[in-house]
N, C-alpha and C positions, 0 to 999 in steps of 0.2 A: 504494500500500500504506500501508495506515495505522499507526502505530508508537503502541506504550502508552507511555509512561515506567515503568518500572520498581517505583519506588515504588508507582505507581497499582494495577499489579499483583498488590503485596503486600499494598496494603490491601482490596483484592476478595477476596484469599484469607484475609484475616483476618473479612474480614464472614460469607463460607461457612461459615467453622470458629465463629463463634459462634453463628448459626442452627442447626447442625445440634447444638452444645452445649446450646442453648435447648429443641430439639425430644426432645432425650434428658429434659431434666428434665419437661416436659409430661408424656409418655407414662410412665404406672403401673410401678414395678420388677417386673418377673416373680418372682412366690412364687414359695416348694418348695408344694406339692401337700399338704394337712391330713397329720398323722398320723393313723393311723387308733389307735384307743384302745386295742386291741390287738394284738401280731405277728400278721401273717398265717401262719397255719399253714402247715408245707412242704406243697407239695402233695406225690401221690402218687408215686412212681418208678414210669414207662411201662413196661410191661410190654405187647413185643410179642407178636400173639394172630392176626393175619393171615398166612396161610398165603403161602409165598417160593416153592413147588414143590406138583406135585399130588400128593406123599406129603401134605401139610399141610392137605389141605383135609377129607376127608369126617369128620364127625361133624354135632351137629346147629347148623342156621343160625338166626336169627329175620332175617324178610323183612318189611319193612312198608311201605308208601304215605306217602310223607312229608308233612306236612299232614291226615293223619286218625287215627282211631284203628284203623283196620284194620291186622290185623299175622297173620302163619303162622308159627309153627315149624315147621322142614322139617328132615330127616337127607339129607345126600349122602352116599351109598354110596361104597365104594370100587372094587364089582362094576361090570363092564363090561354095558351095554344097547343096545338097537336104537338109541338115540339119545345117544352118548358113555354117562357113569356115569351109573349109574339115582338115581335120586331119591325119596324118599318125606315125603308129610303128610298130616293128618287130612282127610279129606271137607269140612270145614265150610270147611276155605281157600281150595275152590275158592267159595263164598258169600262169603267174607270180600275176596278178593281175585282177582278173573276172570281175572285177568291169567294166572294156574297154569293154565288151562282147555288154554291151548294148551301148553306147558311142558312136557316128555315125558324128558330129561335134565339134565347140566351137562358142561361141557366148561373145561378151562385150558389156557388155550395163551398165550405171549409175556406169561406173566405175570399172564394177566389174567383171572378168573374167569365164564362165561358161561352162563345159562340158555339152554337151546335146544331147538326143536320137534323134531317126530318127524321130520324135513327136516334136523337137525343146521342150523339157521340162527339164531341167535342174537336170543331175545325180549327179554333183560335183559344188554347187556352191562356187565358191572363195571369199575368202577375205582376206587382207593383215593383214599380223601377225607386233603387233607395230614397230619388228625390222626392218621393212620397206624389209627386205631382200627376202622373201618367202608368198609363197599364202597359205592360208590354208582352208580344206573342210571339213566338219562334215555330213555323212551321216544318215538317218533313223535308220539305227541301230546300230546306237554309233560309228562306226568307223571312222577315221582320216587321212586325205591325207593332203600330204604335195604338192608344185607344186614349183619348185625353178627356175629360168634361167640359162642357160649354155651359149647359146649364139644368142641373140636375137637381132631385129632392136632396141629395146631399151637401148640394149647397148653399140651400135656404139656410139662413140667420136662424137662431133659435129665437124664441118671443118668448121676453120675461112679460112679469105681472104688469110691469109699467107699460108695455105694450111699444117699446125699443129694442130693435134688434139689438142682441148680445152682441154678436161681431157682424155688425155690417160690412159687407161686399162693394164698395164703390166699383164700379165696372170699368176698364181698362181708358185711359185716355189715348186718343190719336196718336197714333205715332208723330214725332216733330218731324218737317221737312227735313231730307238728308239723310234720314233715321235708318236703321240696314232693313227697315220694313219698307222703304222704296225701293222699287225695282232698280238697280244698279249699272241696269244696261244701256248702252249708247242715248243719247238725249235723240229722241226723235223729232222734237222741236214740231213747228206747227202751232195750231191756233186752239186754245181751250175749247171745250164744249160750250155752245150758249146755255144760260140757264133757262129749263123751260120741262116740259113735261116729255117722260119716255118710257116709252113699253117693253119688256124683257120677253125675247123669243129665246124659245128653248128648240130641242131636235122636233122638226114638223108640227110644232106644239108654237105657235106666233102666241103673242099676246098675251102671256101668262097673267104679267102682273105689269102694274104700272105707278112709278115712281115721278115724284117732280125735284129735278134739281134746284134748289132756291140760291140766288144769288146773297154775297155776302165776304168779309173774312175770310181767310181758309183755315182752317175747313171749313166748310159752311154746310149749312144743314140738307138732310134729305128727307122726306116726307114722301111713306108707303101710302099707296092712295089704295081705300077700299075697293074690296072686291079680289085682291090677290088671292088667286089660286095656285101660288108659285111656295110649296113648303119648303123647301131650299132656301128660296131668298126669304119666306118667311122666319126660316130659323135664322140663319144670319144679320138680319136683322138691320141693315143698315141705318146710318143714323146722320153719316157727314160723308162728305166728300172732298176730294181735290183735285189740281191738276199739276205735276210736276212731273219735267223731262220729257211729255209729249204724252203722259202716261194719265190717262183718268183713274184713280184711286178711289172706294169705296172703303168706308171705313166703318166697321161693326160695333155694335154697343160694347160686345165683349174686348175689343182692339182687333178684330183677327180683319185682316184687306183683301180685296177682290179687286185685281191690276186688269185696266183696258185698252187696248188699245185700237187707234182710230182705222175700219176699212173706209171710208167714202161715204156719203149719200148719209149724213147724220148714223152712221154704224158706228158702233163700237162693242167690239169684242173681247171675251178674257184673253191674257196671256201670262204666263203659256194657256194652250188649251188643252185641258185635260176634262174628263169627267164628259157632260151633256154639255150639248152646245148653250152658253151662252152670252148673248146681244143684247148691248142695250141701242134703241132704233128711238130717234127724237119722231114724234108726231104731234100731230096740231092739237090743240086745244079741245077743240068744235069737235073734233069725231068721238 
C-alpha cells in the first residue's frame, strides 16, 4: 500500500481549488435577460369555457383540421338521437371537412367529449389540451382536430342572489388594424365597399341573409336584418366591420373575422375559400 504524506495531499487539493477558480473566471458571468423597453402587459384572467358535465356542453362548437384552413361551426343539441345527442351544421362542412360524413351524434362520458357514428363508436374522440382552453382529437390516420367553444351553457356566468353575473364574459374586442388577425397578404388596394345594404349567397342557395353595412369609425357597425335564414352567419354573428389592405373584414361579437375579398359587380367573396361558398352581393334598397 502506498502512503501520501500529508502535506503532499494538501497541496493536490490546493492545485484543484485553483483550476476550478481559474475555470470560473474563463467562463462569461450569466446576465439577467435585456429588459424589454416596456412592462409587459398583464395578461388576460382565464376564464374557464370547457364544459366539466354534459349539462355544459350543447351550444355551438367551431371544429377544424389542424394544419389547414378548413374549419365547421356545429351546434350540439341537448335533444337525445338515434346516435347519443343529435348534432347539427351547415351542408358545406361536410365539403369543408369529410370527416362529418360519417359523424351522426356526440356522446360525454368519463369526462371526455366524443363524436360518434350512427354505431354510437366514437370518430373524434376529445380531450382537453393542458391550456384548458380547447379539445383536441387524433385520428387513425394521423390527423388532428381541434374543437374550441364559441358559445356554450358552459359559459354562461353563474347568477348570484343579486342577480350579477359572478364572472362576466365581456366578448372579445376587434382586432386593432395591423393586428396578425388581418390578412397579411399583398395590399390589394382598391376602393372600400360603399356602405349600404347586402345579401349573403351561399352554394345555389342566393339570398340567405341580409346585412347592412352602416357607415362610420372603423370599425363601424353591422346590423343582421330580419329574416336570416343563414345559421352560419347567424352563429357568427357579426357585429362591425372594416376595410384594410383591399380586404373587407367582418368582425364577430366573439373577435373571430370573416376576410373578403372584392370579384367585381359589388361581389365580395371569402378568402381563402374554404367551407360553402360565401358572397357578400351589395343590392338596392327597394327590392
Amino acid at each position: 500500500m502506498i502512503r501520501i504524506p500529508p502535506a503532499r495531499i494538501l497541496g493536490l487539493l490546493a492545485l484543484l481549488a485553483l483550476g476550478g477558480a481559474v475555470r470560473a473566471q474563463d467562463m462569461p458571468a450569466a446576465q439577467d435577460a435585456p429588459a424589454l423597453d416596456g412592462a409587459s402587459p398583464p395578461s388576460a384572467p382565464f376564464v374557464e369555457s370547457l364544459p366539466k358535465d354534459i349539462a355544459g356542453v350543447p351550444g355551438t362548437w367551431d371544429l377544424s383540421r389542424d394544419g389547414s384552413t378548413r374549419r365547421c361551426v356545429m351546434t350540439l343539441s341537448g335533444e337525445s338521437g338515434e346516435a347519443g345527442r343529435r348534432l347539427f351544421f351547415p351542408a358545406g362542412c361536410r365539403r369543408a371537412l369529410p370527416i362529418l360524413n360519417g359523424i351522426a351524434g356526440w356522446l360525454f362520458t368519463d369526462g371526455t367529449l366524443r363524436l360518434v357514428d350512427k354505431n354510437v363508436r366514437p370518430i373524434l374522440p376529445f380531450t382537453r389540451r393542458p391550456d384548458g382552453r380547447s379539445l383536441v382529437a387524433l385520428t387513425e390516420s394521423g390527423e388532428r382536430y381541434s374543437l374550441v367553444p364559441l358559445q356554450i351553457v358552459a359559459m354562461v356566468p353563474a347568477v348570484p342572489e343579486s342577480g350579477m353575473p359572478a364572472n362576466p364574459v365581456a366578448p372579445a374586442p376587434p382586432p386593432p388594424p395591423g393586428s396578425s388577425a388581418t390578412p397579411p397578404e399583398t395590399d390589394l388596394g382598391g376602393e372600400p365597399p360603399p356602405a349600404g345594404l347586402y345579401t349573403l349567397d351561399r352554394y345555389r342557395d342566393p339570398d340567405t341573409c341580409r346585412l347592412e353595412l352602416t357607415q362610420g369609425s372603423e370599425p363601424a357597425p353591422v346590423r343582421v336584418l330580419d329574416g336570416c335564414r343563414d345559421s352560419g352567419l347567424s352563429v357568427f354573428d357579426p357585429v362591425s366591420w372594416r376595410f384594410v389592405r383591399g380586404r373587407l373584414t367582418l368582425n364577430a361579437r366573439r373577435g373571430h373575422t370573416v376576410s373578403l375579398i372584392p370579384t367585381g359587380d359589388g361581389r365580395w367573396r371569402r378568402d381563402p375559400e374554404v367551407g360553402t361558398t360565401f358572397v357578400l352581393r351589395r343590392i338596392d334598397p327597394a327590392r
